[in-house]
KELUMZA-502224 format. One record per residue (C-alpha): residue number from 1; residue in one letter; chain; x, y, z. Coordinates in Angstrom, 2 decimals. Example, Ala and Ser with C-alpha at 12.3 -4.5 7.8 and 13.67 -1.06 7.14 Angstrom:
2
     i   aa   ch        xx        yy        zz
     1    a    A     12.30     -4.50      7.80
     2    s    A     13.67     -1.06      7.14
***
This chain:
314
     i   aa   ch        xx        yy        zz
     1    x    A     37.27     75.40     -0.97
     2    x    A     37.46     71.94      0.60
     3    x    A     39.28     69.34     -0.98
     4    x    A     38.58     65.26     -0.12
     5    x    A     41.97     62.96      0.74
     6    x    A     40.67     59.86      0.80
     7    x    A     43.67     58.60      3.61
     8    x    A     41.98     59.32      6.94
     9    x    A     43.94     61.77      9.70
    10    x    A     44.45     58.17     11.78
    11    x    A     44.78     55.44     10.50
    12    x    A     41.49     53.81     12.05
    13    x    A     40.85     50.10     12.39
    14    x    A     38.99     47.45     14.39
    15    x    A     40.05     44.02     15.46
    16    x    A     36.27     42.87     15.06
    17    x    A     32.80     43.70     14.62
    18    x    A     30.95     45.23     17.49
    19    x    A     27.27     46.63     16.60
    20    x    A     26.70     47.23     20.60
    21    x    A     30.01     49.74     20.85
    22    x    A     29.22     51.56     17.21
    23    x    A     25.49     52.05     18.40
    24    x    A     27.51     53.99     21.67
    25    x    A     30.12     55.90     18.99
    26    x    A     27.23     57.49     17.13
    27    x    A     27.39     59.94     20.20
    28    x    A     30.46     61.39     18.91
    29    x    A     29.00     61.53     15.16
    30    x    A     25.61     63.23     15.93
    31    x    A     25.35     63.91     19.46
    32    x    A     25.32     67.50     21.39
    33    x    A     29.20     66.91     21.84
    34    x    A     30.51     65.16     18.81
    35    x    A     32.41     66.17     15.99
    36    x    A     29.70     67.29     13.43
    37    x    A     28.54     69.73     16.15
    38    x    A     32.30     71.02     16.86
    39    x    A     32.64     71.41     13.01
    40    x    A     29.50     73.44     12.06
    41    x    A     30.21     75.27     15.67
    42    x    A     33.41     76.44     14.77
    43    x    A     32.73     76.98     10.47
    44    x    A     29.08     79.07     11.69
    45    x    A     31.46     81.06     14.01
    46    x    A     34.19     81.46     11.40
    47    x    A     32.43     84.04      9.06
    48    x    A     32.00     86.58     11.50
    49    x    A     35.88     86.69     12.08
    50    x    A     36.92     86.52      8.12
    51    x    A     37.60     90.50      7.92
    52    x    A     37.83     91.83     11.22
    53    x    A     39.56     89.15     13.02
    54    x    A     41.35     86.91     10.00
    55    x    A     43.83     85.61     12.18
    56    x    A     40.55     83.71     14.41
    57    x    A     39.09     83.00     11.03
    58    x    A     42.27     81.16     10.31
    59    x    A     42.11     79.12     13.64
    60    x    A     38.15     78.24     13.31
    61    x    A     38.59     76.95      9.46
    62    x    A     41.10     74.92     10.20
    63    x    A     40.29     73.30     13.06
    64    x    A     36.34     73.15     11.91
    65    x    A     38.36     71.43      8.66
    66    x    A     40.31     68.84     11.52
    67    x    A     36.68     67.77     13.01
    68    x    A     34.99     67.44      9.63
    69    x    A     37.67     64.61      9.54
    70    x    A     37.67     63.40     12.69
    71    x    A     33.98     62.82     12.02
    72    x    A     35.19     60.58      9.09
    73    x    A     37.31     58.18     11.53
    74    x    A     34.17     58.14     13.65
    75    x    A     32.13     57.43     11.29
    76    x    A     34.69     54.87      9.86
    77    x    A     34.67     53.26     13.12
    78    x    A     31.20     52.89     12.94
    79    x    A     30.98     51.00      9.61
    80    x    A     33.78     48.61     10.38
    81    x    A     32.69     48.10     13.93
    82    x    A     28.74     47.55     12.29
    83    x    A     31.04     44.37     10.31
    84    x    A     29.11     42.23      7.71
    85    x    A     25.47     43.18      8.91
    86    x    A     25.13     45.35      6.00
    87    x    A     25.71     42.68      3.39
    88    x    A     23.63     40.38      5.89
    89    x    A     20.60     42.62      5.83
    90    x    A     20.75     42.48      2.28
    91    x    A     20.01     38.63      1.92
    92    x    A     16.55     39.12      2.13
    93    x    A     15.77     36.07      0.32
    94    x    A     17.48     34.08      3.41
    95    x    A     17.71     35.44      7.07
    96    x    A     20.44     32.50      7.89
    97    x    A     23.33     34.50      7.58
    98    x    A     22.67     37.19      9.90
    99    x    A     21.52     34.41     12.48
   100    x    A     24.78     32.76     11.94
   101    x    A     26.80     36.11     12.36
   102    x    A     24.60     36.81     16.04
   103    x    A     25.63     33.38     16.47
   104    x    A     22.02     31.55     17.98
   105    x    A     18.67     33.08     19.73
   106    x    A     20.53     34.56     22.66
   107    x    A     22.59     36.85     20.54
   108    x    A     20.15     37.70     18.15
   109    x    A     17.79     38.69     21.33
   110    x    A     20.58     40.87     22.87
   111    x    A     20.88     42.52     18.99
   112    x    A     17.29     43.31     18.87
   113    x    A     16.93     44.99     22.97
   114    x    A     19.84     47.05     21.67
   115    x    A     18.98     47.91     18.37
   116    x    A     15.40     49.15     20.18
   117    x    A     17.23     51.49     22.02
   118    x    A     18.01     52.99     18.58
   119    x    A     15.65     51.01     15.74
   120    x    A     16.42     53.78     13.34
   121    x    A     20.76     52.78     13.54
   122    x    A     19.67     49.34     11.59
   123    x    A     16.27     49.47     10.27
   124    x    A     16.41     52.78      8.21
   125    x    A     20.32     52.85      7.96
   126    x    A     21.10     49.10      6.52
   127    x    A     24.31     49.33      8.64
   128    x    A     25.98     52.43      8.46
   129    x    A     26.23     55.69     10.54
   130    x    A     23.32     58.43     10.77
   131    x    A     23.34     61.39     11.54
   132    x    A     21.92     60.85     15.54
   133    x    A     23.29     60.49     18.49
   134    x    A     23.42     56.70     20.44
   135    x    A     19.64     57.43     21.29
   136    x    A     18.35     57.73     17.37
   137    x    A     17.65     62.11     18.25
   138    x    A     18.70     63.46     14.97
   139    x    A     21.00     65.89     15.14
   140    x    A     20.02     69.59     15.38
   141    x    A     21.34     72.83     15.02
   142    x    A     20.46     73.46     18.59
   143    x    A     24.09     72.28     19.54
   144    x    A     25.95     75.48     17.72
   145    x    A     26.56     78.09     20.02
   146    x    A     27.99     80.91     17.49
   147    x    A     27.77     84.15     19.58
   148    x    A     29.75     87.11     17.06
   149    x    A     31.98     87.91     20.08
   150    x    A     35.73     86.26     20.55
   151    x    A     35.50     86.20     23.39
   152    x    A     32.44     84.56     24.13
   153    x    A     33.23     81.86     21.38
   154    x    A     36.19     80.92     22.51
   155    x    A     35.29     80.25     25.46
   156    x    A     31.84     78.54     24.32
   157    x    A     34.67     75.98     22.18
   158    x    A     36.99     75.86     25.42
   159    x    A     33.65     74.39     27.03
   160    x    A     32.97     72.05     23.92
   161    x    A     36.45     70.47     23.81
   162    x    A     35.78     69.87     27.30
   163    x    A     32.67     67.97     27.00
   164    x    A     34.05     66.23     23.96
   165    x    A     36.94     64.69     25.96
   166    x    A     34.93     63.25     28.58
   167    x    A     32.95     61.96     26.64
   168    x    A     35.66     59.89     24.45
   169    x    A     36.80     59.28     27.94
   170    x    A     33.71     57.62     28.79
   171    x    A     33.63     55.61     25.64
   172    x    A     37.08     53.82     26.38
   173    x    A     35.55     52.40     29.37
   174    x    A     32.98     50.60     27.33
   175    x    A     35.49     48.82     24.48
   176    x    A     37.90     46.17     24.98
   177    x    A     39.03     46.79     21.36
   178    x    A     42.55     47.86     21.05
   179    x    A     42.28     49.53     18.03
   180    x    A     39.40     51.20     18.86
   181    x    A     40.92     52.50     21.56
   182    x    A     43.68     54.12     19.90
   183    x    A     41.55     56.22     17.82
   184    x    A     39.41     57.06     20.63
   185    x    A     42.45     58.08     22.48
   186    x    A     43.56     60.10     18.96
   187    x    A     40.41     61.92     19.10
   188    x    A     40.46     62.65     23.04
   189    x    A     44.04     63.58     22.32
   190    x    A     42.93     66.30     19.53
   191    x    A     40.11     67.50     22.17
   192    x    A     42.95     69.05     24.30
   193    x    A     45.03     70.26     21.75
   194    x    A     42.16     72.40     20.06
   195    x    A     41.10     73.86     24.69
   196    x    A     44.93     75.08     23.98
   197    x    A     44.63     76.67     20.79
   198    x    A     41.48     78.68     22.19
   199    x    A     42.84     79.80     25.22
   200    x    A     45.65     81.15     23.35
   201    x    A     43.44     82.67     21.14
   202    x    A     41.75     83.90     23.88
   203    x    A     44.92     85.45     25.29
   204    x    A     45.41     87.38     22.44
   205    x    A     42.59     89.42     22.62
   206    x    A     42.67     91.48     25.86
   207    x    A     41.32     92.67     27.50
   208    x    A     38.88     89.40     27.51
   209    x    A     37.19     89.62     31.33
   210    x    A     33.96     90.39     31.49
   211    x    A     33.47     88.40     28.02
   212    x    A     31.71     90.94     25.40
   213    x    A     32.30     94.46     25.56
   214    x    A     30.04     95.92     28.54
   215    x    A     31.44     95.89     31.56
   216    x    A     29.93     94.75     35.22
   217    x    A     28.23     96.95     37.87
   218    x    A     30.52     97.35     40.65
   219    x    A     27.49     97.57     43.03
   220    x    A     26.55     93.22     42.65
   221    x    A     29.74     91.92     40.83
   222    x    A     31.60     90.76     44.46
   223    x    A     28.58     89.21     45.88
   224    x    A     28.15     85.69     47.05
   225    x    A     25.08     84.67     48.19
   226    x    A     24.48     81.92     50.74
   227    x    A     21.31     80.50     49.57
   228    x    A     21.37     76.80     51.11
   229    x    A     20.67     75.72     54.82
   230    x    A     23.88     73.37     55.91
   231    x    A     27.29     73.59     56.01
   232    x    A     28.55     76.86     54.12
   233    x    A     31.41     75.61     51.85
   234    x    A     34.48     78.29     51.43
   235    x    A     36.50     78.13     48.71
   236    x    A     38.04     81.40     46.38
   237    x    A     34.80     81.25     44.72
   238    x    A     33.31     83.52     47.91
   239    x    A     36.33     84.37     50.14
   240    x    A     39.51     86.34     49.22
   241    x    A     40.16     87.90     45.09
   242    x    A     37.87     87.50     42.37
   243    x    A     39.72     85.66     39.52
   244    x    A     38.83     87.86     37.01
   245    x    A     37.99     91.20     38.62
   246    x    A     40.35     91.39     41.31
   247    x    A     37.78     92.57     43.17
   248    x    A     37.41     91.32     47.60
   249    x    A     34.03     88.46     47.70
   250    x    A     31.64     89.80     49.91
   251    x    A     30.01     86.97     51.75
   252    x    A     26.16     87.52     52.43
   253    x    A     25.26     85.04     55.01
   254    x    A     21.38     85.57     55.10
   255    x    A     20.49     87.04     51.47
   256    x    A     17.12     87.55     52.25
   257    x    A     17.96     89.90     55.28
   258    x    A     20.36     91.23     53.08
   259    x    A     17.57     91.98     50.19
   260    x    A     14.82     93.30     52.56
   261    x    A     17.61     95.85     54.29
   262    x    A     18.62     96.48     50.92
   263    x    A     15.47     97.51     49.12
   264    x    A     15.96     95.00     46.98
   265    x    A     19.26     95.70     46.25
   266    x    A     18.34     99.13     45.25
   267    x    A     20.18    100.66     48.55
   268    x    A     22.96     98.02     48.31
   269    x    A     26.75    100.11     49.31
   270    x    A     29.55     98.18     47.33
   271    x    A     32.28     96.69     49.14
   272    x    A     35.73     95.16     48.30
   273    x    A     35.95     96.93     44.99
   274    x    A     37.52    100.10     43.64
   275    x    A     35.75    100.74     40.63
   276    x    A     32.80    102.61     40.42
   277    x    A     29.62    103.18     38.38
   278    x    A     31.46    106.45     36.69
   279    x    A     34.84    104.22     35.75
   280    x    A     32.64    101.28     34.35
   281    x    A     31.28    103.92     32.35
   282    x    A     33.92    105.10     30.57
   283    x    A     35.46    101.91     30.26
   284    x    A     32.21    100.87     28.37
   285    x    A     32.85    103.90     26.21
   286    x    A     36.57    103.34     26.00
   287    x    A     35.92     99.88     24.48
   288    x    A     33.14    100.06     23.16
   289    x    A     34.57    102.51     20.42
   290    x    A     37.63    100.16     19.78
   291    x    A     36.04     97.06     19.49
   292    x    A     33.56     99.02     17.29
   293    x    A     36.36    100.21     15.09
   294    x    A     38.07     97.05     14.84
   295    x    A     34.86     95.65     12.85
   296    x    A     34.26     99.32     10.66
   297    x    A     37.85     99.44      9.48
   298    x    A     37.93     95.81      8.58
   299    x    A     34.45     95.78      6.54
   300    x    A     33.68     98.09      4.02
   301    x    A     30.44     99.82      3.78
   302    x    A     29.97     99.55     -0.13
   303    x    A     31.29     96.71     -2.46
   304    x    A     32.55     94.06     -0.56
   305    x    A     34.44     90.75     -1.57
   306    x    A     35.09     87.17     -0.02
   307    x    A     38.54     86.57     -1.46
   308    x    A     40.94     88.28     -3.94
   309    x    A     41.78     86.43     -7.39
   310    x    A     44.24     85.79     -8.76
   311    x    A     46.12     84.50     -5.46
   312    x    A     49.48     84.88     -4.98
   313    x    A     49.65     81.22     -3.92
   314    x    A     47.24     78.71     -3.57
***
């Protein structure tokens, strides 16, 4: 159940209009990386976790909840930052008072190479947000990555957060507005707080590494591959321990050498690594059956139910 406050999370405001800047915002209302994208990514991922993970379903609601209102400050932004056009556009009896607000032909010229960039923001809207991103591409559900796993989601929203800060990031370059930039620094703010809350949740489900439940072959999971001309680049990405595995990088200086030796990797001997093709299996079995488990003894095979009424406490 969702229930409407009409007081916004921050207090938004704007020290004057700025069509230009709110044309830029609607990247955070319908773009790949704004907030209505977060919130259906995280709601869509939500029902998988309601009975077999509630504690994740917990997390997801409410923080699918906090962007469904952080797309209301954006989109509050927008409106005051769009100013008196509305109302302007409206006088179509006399086209004066929109001339007088772009204040003379240069203006007004400047107004209509933007608003070409994005007719649809002024012409079909009237002055308010839609649902696009700064480039008029309505938004799609393309942008919700929703995979069933924990794992794999939470990392998919560590990624999102990511992208979402930069990109509020980005935006304060391109205001002078002090307000402004106090919400956009509210709403960069709230970016990193929500990477923290899915690592943690992250943390809690172990083990997490490989993401999903199949483990890696041991035969091609140390490999690095030099596959540019130049200077090779060494980092702990190909020399030393494997972050996740623990397993010694095997640097393969001519891969093609490597592959025609190899048989195509059919006659490839693992190095650096002490697991083996029989351990992997059974730690696919081992899993497998608990993470299968987990899901069984949480839903029921027969009648089934959303919620239990009456609650103990609303």
């Amino acid at each position: 159940m969702f229930y409407h406050v009409k007081e916004l999370q921050f207090n938004a405001r704007v020290s004057k209009p700025d069509p230009g800047f709110a044309s830029l915002l609607l990247e955070q209302f319908g773009g790949a990386n704004g907030e209505l994208a977060a919130a259906m990514q995280y709601f869509t991922q939500a029902f998988g976790m309601r009975q077999p993970h509630p504690d994740k379903y917990d997390l997801l609601m409410d923080v699918a909840t906090e962007e469904f209102s952080h797309l209301e400050i954006v989109g509050a932004t927008i409106q005051m930052l769009l100013g008196p056009i509305n109302g302007a556009l409206k006088d179509a009896a006399d086209q004066s008072e929109i001339m007088q607000l772009l204040d003379g032909k240069a203006k007004k010229e400047d107004f209509i190479h933007q608003a070409m960039v994005n007719p649809q923001f002024l012409v079909l809207s009237g002055g308010g947000p839609t649902v696009t991103n700064s480039q008029g591409v309505p938004w799609s559900g393309a942008y919700v990555n929703s995979n069933g796993d924990p794992t794999v989601d939470m990392r998919s929203n560590m990624a999102g957060e990511s992208r979402a800060k930069i990109v509020y990031e980005y935006l304060m370059q391109f205001t002078t507005d002090p307000y402004v930039k106090d919400t956009l620094n509210f709403l960069m703010t709230r970016e990193v707080a929500h990477y923290q809350m899915f690592e943690a949740a992250l943390e809690t489900i172990q083990p997490n590494f490989p993401p999903g439940v199949l483990q890696t072959d041991p035969r091609y999971s140390n490999n690095y591959f030099n596959m540019s001309n130049g200077a090779d680049a060494k980092g702990p990405w190909n020399e030393g321990k494997s972050s996740g595995l623990g397993e010694t990088w095997q640097y393969v200086d001519d891969p093609i050498k490597h592959v025609v030796e190899s048989n195509g990797m059919l006659d490839h001997t693992p190095q650096g690594t002490d697991r083996t093709l029989k351990s992997v299996e059974e730690h696919d079995k081992k899993l497998s059956k608990e993470r299968s488990k987990e899901v069984k003894d949480a839903v029921p095979s027969g009648e089934n139910q959303w919620c239990e009424y009456p609650q103990r406490s609303l």
